[in-house]
VOPAGU-2260 file (C-alpha; in pm, 1 decimal, decimal comma):
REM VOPAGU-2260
SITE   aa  ch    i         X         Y         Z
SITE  UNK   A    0  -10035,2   -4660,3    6605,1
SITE  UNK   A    1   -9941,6   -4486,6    6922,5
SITE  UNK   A    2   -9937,7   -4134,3    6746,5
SITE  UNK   A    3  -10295,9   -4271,0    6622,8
SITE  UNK   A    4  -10396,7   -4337,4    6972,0
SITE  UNK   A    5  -10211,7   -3990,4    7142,2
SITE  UNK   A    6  -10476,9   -3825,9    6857,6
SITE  UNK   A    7  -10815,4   -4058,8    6958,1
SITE  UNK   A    8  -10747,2   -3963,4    7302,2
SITE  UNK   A    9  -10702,8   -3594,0    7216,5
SITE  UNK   A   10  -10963,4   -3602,7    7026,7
SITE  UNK   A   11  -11165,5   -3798,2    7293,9
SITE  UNK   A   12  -11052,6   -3535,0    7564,6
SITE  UNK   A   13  -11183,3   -3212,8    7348,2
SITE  UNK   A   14  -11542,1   -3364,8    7250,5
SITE  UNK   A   15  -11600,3   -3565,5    7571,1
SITE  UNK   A   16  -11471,4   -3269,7    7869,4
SITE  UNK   A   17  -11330,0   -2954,6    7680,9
SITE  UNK   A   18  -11605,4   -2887,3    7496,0
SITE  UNK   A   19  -11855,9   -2989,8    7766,1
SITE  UNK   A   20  -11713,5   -2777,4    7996,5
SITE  UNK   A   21  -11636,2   -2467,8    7780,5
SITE  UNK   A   22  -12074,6   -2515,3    7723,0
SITE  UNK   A   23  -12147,6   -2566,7    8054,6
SITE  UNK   A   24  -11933,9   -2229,5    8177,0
SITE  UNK   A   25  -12097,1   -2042,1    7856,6
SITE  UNK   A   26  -12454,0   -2123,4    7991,6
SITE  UNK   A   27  -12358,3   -2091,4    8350,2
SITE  UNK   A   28  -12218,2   -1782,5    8275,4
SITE  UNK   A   29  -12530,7   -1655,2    8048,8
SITE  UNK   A   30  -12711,5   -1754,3    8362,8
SITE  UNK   A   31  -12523,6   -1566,5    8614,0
SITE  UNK   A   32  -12594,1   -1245,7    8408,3
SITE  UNK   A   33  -12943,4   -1272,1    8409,9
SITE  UNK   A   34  -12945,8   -1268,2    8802,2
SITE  UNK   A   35  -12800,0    -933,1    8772,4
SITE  UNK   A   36  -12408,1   -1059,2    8845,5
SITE  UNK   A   37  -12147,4    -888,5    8643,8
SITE  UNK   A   38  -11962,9   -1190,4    8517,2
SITE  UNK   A   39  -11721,3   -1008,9    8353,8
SITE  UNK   A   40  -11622,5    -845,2    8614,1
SITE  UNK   A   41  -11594,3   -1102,5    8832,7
SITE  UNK   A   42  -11385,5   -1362,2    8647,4
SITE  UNK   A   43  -11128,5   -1046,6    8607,9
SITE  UNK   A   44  -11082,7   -1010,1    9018,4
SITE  UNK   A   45  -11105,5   -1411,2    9061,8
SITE  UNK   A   46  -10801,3   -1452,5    8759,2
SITE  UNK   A   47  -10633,2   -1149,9    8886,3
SITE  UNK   A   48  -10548,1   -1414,8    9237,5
SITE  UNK   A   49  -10401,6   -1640,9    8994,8
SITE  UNK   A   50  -10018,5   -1540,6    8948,2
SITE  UNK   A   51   -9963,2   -1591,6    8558,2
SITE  UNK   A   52  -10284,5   -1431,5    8504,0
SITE  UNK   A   53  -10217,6   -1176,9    8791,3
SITE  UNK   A   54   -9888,9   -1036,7    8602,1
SITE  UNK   A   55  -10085,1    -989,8    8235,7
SITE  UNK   A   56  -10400,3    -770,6    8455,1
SITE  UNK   A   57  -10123,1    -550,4    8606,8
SITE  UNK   A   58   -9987,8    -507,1    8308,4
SITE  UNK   A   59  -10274,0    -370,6    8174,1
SITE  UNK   A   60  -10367,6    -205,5    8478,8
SITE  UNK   A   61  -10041,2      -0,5    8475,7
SITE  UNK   A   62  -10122,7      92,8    8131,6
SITE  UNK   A   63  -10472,1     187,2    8225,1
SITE  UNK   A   64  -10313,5     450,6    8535,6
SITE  UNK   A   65  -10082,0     574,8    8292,0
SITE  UNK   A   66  -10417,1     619,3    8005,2
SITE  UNK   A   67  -10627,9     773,3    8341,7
SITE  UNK   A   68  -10301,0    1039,8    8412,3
SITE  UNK   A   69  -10335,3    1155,2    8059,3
SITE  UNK   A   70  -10668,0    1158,1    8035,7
SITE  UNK   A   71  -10673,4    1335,3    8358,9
SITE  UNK   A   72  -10400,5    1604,8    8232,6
SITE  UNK   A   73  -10605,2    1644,3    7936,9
SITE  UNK   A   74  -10934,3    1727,0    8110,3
SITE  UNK   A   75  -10726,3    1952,0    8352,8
SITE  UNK   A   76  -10606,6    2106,2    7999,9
SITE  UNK   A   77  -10996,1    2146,9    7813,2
SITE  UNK   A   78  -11143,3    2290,8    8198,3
SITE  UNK   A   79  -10841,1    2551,0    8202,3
SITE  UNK   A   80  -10944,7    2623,6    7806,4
SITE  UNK   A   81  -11287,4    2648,3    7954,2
SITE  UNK   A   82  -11242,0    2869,3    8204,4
SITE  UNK   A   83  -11037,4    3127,8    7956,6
SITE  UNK   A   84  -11284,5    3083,2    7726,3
SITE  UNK   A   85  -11573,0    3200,9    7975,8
SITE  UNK   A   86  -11292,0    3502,3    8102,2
SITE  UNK   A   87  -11309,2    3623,1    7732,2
SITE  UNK   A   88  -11645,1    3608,2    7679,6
SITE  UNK   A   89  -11731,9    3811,9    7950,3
SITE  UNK   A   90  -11463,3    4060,0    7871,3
SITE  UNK   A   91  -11600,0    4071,6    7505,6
SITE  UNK   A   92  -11955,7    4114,7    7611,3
SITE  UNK   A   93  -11815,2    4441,4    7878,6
SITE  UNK   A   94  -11652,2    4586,0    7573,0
SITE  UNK   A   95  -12010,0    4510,7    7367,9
SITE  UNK   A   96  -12140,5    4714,2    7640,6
SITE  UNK   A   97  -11866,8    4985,7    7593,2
SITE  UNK   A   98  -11878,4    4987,2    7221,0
SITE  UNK   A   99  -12272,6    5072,9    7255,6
SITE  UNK   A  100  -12243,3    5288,0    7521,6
SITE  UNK   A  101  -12030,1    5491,2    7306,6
SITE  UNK   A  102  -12225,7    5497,6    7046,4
SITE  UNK   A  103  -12505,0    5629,7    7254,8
SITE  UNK   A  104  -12271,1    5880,4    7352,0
SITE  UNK   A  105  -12179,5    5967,4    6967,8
SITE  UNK   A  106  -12528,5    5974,1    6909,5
SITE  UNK   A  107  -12604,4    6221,6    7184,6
SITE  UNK   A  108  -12304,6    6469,6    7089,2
SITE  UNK   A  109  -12433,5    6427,7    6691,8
SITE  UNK   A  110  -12790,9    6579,7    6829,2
SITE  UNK   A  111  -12651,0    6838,9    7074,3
SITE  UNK   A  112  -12421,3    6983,9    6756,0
SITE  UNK   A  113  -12726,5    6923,6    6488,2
SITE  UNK   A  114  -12934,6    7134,0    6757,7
SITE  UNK   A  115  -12612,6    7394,3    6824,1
SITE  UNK   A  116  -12594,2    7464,9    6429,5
SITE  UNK   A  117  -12999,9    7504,1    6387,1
SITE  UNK   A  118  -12982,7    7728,7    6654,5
SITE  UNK   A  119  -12688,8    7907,3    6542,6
SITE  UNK   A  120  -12887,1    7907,4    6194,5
SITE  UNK   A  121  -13205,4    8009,4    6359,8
SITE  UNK   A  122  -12971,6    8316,5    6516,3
SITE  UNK   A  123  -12821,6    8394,1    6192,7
SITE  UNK   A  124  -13183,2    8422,9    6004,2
SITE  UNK   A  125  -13301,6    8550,9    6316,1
SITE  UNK   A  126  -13040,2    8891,6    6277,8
SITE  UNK   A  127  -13061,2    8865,3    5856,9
SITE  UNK   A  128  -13460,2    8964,1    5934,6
SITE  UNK   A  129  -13368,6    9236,4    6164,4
SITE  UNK   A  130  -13115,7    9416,6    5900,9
SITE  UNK   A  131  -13395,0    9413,1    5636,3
SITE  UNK   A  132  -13687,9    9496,6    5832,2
SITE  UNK   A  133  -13447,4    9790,6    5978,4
SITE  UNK   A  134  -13381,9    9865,9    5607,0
SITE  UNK   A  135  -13588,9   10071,8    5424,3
SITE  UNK   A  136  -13772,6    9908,7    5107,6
SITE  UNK   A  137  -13578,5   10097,4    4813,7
SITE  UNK   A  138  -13198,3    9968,2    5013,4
SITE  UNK   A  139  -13323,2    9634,1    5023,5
SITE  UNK   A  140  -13429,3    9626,6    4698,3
SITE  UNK   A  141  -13098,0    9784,9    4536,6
SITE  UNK   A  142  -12915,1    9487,4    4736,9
SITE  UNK   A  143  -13121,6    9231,1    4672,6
SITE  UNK   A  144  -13074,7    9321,4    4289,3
SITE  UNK   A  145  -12756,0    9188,4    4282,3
SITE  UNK   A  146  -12813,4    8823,8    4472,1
SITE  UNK   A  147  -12951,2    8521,4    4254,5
SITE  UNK   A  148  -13307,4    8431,0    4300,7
SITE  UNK   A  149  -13216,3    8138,4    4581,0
SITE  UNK   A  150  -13035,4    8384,5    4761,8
SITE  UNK   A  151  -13362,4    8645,5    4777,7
SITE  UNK   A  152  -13591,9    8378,5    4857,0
SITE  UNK   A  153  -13408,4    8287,4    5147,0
SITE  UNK   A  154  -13419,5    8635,5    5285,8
SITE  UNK   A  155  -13844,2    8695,9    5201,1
SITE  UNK   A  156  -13918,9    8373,1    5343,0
SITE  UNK   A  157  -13757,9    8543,7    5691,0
SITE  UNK   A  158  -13934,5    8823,4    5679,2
SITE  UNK   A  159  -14325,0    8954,1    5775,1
SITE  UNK   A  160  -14551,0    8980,9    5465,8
SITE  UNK   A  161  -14525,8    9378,5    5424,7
SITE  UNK   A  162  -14185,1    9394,8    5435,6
SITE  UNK   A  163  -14146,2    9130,3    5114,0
SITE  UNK   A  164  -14411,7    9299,5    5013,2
SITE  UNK   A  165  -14274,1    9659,9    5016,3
SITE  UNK   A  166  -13965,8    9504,6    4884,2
SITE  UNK   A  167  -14101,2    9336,1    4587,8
SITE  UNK   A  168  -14237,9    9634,4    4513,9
SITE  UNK   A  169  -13928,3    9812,1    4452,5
SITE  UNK   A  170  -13751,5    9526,9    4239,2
SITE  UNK   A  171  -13736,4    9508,4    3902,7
SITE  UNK   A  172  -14120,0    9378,8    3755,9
SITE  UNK   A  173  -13971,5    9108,7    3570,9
SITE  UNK   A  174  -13765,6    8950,1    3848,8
SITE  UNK   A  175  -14060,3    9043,1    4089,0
SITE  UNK   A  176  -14283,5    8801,8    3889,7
SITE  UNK   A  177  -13990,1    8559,2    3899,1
SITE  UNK   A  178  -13983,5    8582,6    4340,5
SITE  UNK   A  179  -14367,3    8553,8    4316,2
SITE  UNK   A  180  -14404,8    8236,2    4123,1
SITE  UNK   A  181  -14169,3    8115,6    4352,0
SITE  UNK   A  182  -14286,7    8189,8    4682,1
SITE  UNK   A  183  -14598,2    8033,9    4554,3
SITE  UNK   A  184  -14445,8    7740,0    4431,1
SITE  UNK   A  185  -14255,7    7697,3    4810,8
SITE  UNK   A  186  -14608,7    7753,0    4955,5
SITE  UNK   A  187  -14796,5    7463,6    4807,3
């Protein structure tokens, strides 16, 4: 009888003030918020005056300083990543630059030894004319006799139409048609 009574007055004491009050804090809090007052916020300073509640908040509070000096190393750690990261990419664009300055440079040396060899060609063909205009028809002829028709073409191409003329004329009929057909061929 007295444990049934110990339970009607429990269970008297949650439905007639515990829950009551637990409502009227839910609605006063809901209220609170609307005004713009961080409720949250504020129960945590008001409990953090109360000392058993005071002792669980620093708890968590030194945990929190100890979270915010690793989370403070670690950003220290990802801006000093950062900051190497921006140091390479400037060196890698500078040796970009390098790399294609070079290869302007390449470029530039490939042209000035394309244009030393056509010269040095031009100088070549330029002294081949001279020794068979200087030659007389018949001596070109008898030398030209023993070069392959590539060879001979090369040299007539060089030289003004009355010398390949006069030399044609002392060749061989036969391969004379031959350089003829060609020339023409070259001409077209």
């Amino acid at each position: 009888m007295k444990q049934n009574e110990k339970s009607n007055r429990m269970v008297w004491f949650l439905l007639v003030v515990f829950v009551p009050f637990v409502f009227a804090l839910t609605v006063f809090g809901i209220v609170l918020s609307f005004m713009g007052v961080d409720v949250w916020e504020e129960a945590k300073n008001t409990s953090k005056n109360m000392p058993i509640i005071k002792n669980i908040f620093s708890e968590k509070s030194e945990v929190a300083v100890t979270n915010n000096g690793q989370e403070k190393q670690w950003k220290s750690k990802f801006d000093e990543q950062e900051d190497y990261i921006k140091i390479l990419s400037a060196d890698l664009q500078k040796k970009e630059k390098e790399v294609t300055d070079l290869k302007s440079n390449i470029a530039l040396l490939e042209k000035q030894v394309e244009d030393a060899e056509t010269s040095e060609k031009e100088e070549e063909n330029e002294q081949l004319k001279k020794l068979y205009e200087a030659m007389s028809a018949k001596d070109a002829a008898a030398v030209m006799s023993e070069m392959n028709n590539n060879q001979i073409m090369g040299i007539l191409m060089l030289l003004q139409s009355e010398t390949q003329a006069a030399i044609l004329a002392k060749l061989d009929a036969k391969r004379a048609a031959e350089l003829t057909v060609l020339m023409a061929n070259k001409s077209l």
